[in-house]
N, C-alpha and C positions, 0 to 999 in steps of 0.2 A: 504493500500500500504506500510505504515512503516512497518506494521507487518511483513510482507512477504520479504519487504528488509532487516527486521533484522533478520530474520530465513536463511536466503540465506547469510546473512556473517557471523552466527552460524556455518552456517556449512562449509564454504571457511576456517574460522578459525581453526575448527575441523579438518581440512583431513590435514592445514599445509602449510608450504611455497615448493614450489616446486607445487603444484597438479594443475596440466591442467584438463578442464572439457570444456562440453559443455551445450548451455542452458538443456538438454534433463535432467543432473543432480538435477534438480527444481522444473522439473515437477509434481511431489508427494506434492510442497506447493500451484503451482499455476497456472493460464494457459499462451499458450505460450508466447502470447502481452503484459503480463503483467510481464513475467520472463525476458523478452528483453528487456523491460522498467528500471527493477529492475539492471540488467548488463550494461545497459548504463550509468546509473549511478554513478555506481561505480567505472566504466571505469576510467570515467568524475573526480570522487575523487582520483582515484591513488592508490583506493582498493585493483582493480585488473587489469590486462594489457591483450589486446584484439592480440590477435594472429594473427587471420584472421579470416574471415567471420563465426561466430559461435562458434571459439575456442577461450578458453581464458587460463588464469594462475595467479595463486596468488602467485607470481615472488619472488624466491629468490633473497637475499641482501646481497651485501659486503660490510664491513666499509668502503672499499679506491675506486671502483671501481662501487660501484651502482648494479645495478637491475644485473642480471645474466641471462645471456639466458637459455631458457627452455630446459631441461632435453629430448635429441629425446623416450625413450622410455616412457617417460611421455605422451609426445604429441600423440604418436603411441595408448597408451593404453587411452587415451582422444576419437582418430578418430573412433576405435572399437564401440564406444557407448552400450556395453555389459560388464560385466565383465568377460564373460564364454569364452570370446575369448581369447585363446591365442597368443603370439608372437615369432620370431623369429628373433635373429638379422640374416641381412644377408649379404654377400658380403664385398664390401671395408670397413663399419661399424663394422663388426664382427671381422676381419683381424684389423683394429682399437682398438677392444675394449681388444683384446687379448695379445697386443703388437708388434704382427707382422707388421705392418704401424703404424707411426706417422701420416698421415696424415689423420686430419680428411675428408670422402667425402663431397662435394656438394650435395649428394643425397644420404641420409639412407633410406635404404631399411630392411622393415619386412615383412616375411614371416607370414601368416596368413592363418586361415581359413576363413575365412571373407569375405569381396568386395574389390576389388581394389581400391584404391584411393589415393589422396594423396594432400599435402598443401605446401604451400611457405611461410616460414616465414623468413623475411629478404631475405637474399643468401643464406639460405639454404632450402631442398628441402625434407621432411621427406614424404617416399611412404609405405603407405602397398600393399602387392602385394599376391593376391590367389593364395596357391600351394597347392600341390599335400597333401596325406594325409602320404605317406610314409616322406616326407621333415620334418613334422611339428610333427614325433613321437618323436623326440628328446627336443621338443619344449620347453622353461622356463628350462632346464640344460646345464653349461658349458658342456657339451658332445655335443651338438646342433649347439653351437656358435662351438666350436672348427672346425665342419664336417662342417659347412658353409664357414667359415676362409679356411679352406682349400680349399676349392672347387674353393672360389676366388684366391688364391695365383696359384692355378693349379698342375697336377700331375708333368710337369716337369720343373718346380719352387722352388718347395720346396726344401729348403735348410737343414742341419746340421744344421744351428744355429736359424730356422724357429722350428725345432725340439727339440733345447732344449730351446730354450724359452719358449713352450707348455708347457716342461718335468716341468721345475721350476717352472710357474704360475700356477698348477694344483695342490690341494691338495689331498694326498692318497686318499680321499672318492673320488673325484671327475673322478680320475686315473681308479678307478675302476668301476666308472658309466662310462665312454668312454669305456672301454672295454668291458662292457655290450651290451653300445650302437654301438659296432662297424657294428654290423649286420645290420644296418640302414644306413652304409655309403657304397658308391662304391667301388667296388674290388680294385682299385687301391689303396684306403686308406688306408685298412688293414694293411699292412707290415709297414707305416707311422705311424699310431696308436699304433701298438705294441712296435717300439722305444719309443714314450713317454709316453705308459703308463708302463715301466720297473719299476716293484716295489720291493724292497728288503726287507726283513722282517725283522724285527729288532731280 
């Protein structure tokens, strides 16, 4: 049982502070009653901190403020339990993560190929949600987040200064994967897109 508990925070240690997992990560040392055993424990030492029912995290630390709450795409790519899954941020979270809202949601939402599902940790509410396969071509590039973001802000929402914020948090490589990807977003966006991917050649 020592064995298996020290092979199990070999590798909690190996992946780092920040990385959510679930027991299913262990299973290659042990089996399941006994990897449950092994994560209660840890728990119990302050090893590692239990999310909810299954998911856990080997919690970042700040000098002044303590343990950190967990990273939602962390948790998102913990709930997957595959790593061939990709994600998508989407909605108020993506519009967040862009700079368009300050405010972060009550409920992050990822687009996935996967199963629906979702977890409560604390107040906050992190959902994977199955879509479509056209949604999820853009998936893992700021070109992805941007078409999401927008989607939530809406066609007759967007603003001039929704548009250069885009313009200026995007780097030329990434200016030109949105233009790539524009064919992947709604007619309406197009004309949107092409404002902020305006590139001038040096």
């Amino acid at each position: 049982m020592k064995t298996i508990e020290k092979q199990i925070v070999s590798r909690i240690y190996g992946k780092g502070r920040g990385w959510c997992f679930t027991p299913r990560e262990f299973l290659d040392i042990g089996g399941r009653n006994t990897i449950d055993s092994a994560l209660s424990r840890l728990t119990k030492k302050g090893t590692i901190r239990r999310l909810a029912r299954g998911l856990y995290d080997y919690p970042r630390k700040h000098p002044k403020i303590g343990l950190l709450a967990p990273n939602p795409s962390a948790v998102a790519r913990a709930l997957t339990d595959r790593d061939s899954a990709r994600l998508q941020p989407s909605g108020a979270y993506a519009a967040n993560l862009l700079g368009l809202s300050e405010q972060v949601p009550a409920k992050i939402v990822f687009l996935t190929e996967g199963p629906t599902r979702s977890v409560k940790i604390g107040s906050q509410e992190i959902a994977l949600k199955n879509t479509t396969p056209r949604n999820m071509a853009t998936a893992g590039r700021p070109s992805g987040t941007v078409i999401q973001a927008l989607r939530h802000v809406g066609k007759s929402q967007v603003s001039e200064e929704h548009v250069s914020r885009l313009r200026n948090a995007l780097g030329r490589d990434e200016k030109l994967q949105l233009r790539r990807d524009k064919a992947h977003a709604p007619g309406w966006m197009h004309p949107i897109i092409d404002r902020i991917v305006e590139i001038t050649d040096d």
